[in-house]
C-alpha positions in Angstrom: 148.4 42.7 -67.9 152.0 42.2 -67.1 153.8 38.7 -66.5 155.8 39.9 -63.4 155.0 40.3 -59.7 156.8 43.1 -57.6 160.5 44.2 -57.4 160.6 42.5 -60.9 160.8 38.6 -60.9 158.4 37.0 -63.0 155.4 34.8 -62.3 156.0 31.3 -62.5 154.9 29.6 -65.5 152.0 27.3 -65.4 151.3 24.4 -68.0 147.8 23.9 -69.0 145.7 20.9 -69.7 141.6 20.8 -70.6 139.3 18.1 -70.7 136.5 18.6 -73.7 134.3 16.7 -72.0 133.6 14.1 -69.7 135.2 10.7 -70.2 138.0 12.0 -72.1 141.7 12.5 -71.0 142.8 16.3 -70.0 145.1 17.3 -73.2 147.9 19.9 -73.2 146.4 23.3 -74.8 149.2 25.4 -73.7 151.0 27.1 -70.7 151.0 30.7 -69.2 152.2 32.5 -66.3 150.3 33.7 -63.2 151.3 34.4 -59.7 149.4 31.5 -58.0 147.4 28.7 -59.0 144.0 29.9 -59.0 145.2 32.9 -61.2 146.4 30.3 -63.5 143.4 28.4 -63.7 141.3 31.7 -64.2 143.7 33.0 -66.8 143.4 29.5 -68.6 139.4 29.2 -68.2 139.7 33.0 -70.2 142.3 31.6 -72.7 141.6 27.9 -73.9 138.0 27.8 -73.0 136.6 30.8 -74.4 133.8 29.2 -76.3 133.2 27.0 -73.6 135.2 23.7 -74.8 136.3 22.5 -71.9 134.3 20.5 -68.6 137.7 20.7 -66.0 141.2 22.4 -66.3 144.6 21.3 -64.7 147.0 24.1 -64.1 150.5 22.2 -63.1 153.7 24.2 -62.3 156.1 24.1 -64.9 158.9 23.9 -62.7 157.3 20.9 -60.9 157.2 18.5 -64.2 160.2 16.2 -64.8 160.5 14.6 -68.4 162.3 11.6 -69.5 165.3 12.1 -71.5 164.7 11.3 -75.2 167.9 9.6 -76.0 167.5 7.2 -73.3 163.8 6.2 -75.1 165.5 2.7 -75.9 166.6 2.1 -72.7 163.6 3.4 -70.5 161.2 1.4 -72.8 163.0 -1.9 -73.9 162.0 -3.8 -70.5 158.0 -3.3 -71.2 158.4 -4.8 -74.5 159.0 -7.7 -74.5 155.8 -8.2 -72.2 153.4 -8.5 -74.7 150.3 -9.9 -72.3 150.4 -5.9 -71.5 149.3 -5.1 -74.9 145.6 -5.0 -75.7 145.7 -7.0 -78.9 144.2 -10.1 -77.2 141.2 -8.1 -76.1 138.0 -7.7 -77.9 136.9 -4.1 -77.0 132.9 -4.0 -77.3 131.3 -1.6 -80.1 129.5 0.2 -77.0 132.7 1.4 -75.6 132.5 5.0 -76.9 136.1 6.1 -75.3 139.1 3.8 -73.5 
């Protein structure tokens, strides 16, 4: 199948996240293009679930995702560390607690 829609321009791109299963966080498997969302998750159940991995799929325009710059990492972070109550190291997490 081609990656490009009539008179030539190409299908957006589409990043893809799965969840294994439930009460895990949706990871980052891969991206793909498609001409609309539901192709995309469609194409993604086909391509990163084929041996049935995955519970629930996120299909997120590429275009639509804004990163942080990594040379400004020291900058961006610095205020949240020096706010250590945030940090879990003063919390006893119970044996039961399968995933957090």
């Amino acid at each position: 199948m081609s990656n490009t829609m009539e008179e030539g321009r190409e299908w957006p791109l589409y990043e893809v996240f799965v969840r294994a299963r439930g009460g895990l966080d949706h990871k980052h498997v891969g991206s793909l293009h498609a001409s609309d969302a539901r192709m995309a998750i469609d194409h993604a159940r086909d391509l990163y679930t084929r041996r049935q991995e995955g519970v629930s799929i996120w299909v997120v325009p590429s275009k639509e995702i804004t990163a942080s710059d990594p040379a400004e990492t020291d900058s961006l972070f610095e205020p949240a560390r020096d706010k250590i109550y945030r940090h879990p190291t003063f919390y006893e997490i119970p044996d039961e607690v399968k995933t957090l």
